[in-house]
N, C-alpha and C positions, 0 to 999 in steps of 0.2 A: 774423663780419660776414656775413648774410645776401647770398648770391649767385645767380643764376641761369642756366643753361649754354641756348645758343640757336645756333641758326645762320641761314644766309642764302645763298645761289645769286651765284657770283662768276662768274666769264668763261667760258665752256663749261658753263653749269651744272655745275660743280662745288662742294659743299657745303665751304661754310667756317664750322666751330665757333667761339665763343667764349664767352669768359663774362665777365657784368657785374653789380657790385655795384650792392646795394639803394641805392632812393633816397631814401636817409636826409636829403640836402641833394641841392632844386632845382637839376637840371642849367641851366635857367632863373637862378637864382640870381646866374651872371655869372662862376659858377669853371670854367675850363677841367676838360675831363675828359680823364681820362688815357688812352690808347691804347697797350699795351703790343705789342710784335710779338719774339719769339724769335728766336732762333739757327737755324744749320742743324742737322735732327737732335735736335730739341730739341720743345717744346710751351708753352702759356701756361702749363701748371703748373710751367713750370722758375723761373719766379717765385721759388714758395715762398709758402705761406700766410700766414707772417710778415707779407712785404713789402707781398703784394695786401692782406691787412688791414687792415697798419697805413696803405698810402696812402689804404684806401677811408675811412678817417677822417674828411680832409677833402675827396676827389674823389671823382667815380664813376670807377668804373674799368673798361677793356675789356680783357678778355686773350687774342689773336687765337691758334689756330693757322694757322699756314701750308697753305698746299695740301699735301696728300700728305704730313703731320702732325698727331698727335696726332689726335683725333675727326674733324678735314676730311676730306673722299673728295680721295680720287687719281685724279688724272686719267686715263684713259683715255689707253691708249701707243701713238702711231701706229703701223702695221703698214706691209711693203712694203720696196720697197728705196731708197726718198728720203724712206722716215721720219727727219725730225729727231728728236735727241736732244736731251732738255730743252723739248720746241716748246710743251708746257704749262705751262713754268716761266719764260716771260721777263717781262720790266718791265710789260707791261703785263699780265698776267697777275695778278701781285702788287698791280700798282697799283688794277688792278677788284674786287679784294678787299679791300681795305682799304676803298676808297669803298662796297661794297658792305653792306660792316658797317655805317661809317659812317649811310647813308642809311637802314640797316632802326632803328639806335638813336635816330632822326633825329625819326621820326615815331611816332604815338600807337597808329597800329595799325598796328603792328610791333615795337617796344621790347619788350623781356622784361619789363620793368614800366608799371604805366598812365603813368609818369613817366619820357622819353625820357633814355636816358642823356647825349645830347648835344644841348645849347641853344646859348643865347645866349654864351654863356662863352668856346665856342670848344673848340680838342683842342691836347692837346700830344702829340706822338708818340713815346715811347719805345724806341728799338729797339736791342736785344742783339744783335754780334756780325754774323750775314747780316739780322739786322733792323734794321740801324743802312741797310744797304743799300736794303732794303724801304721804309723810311721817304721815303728818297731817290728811289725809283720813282715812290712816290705826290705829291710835293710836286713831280716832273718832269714826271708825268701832267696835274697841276692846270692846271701853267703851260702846258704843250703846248696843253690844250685851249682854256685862256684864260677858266679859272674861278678864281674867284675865291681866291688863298691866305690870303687873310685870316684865314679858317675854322682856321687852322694855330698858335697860337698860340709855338708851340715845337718845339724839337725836344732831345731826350736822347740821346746817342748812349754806349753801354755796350758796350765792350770792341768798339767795331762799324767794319765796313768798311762805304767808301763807294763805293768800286769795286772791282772784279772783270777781272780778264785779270794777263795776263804784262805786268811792267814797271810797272803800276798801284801808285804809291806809296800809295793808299789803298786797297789791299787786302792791303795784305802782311801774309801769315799766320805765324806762329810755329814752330817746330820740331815741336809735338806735330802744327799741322795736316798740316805737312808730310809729315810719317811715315806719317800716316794714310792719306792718300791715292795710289793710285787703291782701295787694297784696302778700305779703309768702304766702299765702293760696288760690290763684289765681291754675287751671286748667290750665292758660295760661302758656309754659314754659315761654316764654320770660318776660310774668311780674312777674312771683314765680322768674327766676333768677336773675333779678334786685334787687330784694327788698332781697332777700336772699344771696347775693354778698355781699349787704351792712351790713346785718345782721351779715354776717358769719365775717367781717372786725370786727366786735365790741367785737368781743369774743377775740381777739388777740391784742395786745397792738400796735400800729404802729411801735414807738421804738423799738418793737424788733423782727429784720430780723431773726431773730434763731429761730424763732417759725411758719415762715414763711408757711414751709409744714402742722403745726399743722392747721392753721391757713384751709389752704385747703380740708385737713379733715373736719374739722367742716362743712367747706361749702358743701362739697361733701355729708356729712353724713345729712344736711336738705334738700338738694337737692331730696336724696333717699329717705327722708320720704314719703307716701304718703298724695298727698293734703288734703285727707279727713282726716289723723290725726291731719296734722297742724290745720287744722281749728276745726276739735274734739275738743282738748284741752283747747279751749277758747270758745265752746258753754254752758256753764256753771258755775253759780256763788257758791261762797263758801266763808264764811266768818267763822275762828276759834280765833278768837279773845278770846273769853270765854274758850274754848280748852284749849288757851296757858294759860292763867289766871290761869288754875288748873293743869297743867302737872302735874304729880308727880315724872316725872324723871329731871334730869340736863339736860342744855341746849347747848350746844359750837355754838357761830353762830359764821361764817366768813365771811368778806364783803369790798371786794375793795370801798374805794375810789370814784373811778373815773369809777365806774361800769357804763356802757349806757343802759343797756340792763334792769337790777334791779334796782330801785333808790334805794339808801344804805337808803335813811328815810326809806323802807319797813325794813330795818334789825333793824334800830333803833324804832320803833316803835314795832317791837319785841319781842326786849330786855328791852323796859318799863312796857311790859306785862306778862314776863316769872320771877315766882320766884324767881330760881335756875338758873342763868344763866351767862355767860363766854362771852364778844365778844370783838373781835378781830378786828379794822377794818385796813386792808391792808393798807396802805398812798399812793394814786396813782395805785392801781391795778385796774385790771380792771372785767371781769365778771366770769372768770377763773382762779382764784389767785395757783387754783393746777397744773397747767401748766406752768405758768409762776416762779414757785419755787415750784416744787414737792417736794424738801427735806423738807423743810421748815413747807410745808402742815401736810405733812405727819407725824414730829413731834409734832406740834400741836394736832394733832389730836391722835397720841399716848400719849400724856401727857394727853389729857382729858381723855380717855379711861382707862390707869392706875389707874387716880383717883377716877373711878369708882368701884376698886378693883376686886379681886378675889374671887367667890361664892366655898364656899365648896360642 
């Protein structure tokens, strides 16, 4: 499926990648488009070409990295002695990146194709993992400012937290994340590739040697991050608990089982908060249920998208 890789200037001028499938079907047409956001440590290609494929089917699709991920630049790291730690990675920092992409696929000259990936249809927002969090920034953002959420059609949450700090039942991490850290985020190679070896093992099911390479990728793909993002991403607490309480849009969460990385109580704890809400939990999956059955996903996730209909 024909793609196209583009970027766009988010909060600090700092450069944020992504990429958006061709416009085989009129973003105009009235189907929401999909907006995919990653993990921590992670990239829009953690997708999987599978996935991004088979969804671009029937959506267009956008698949962000993060700041100080994957092709995005990295922010520039305060100096001094009352430089904050993470002071380029917090909520609204995410959240002007997200709108930022947003607004450049918005309009005609800007769009990576002469046909804006995002109409009339609206976005649903996908987010894996610390982008189930991202997600959450941006629809915080919307409402802060007193723009409109309408634009927001949905939200998918995949293996994802919705808060961040100590005590946060919608952040609670798993064993493998637990392990991992503070050492992923270590300068040192040798102790970022320990703890990140062990990390990247968690995202992939051991059982299954066919995923083996994926499996590498991941590691590969935290490895490249830079340290000061991995550690970004966790200098900051966020708690949307009340957020979710009032979404006004539908909810799809997905959530292995036997996730190590997200404890699945963060998805269910959720889903006792979210009105309008759909979960699905994997039996035995683990932190990446789209990889480990892209078709699988991918219809799920067209089912709930459907059932959001068609805007005239």
């Amino acid at each position: 499926m024909p793609y196209r890789l583009r970027s766009t200037a988010g909060p600090g001028d700092v450069e944020i990648a992504y990429r958006v499938s061709a416009p085989h079907l009129s973003a105009d047409a009235g189907r929401p488009t999909l907006l995919l956001i990653h993990g921590w440590a992670q990239s829009g290609a953690s997708w999987g070409t599978p996935l991004l494929e088979s969804l671009a089917r029937d959506h267009r699709v956008i698949a962000v990295d993060l700041r100080g991920h994957g092709a995005s630049g990295v922010p520039a790291q305060n100096s001094g002695p009352n430089a904050a730690a993470g002071a380029n990675y917090s909520a609204v920092d995410f959240a002007g990146d997200i709108a930022a992409v947003i607004a450049a696929e918005s309009s005609v000259t800007t769009s990576a194709f002469d046909d804006p990936a995002v109409g009339s249809g609206g976005l649903v927002l996908a987010g894996w993992s610390y982008g189930g969090l991202v997600a959450c920034d941006h629809v915080a953002d919307l409402i802060t400012r007193g723009d409109a959420v309408g634009s927001i059609r949905g939200i998918v949450l995949v293996g994802a937290i919705t808060s961040l700090g100590r005590g946060q039942a919608g952040g609670r991490v798993g064993s493998a994340m637990r392990a991992a850290l503070p050492d992923a985020c270590s300068t040192d190679p040798r102790t970022a590739i320990r703890a990140l070896g062990s990390f990247g093992s968690a995202l992939v099911p051991a059982d299954r040697p066919d995923l083996g390479a994926l499996g590498q990728q991941f590691f590969g793909t935290s490895l490249a991050t830079a340290p000061e993002a991995r550690a970004g991403l966790f200098a900051r607490e966020a708690s949307y608990d009340q957020l979710l309480r009032e979404l006004p849009m539908p909810v799809l969460i997905v959530h292995g089982t036997d996730d190590q990385v997200v404890d699945v109580s963060a998805a269910r704890h959720a889903e006792s908060l979210i009105s309008d809400v759909r979960a699905l939990y994997w039996d035995g999956a683990g932190h990446a249920p789209f990889v480990e059955d892209p078709e699988a996903f991918a219809d799920q996730v067209t089912e709930f998208v459907v059932g959001l209909g068609v805007r005239a």
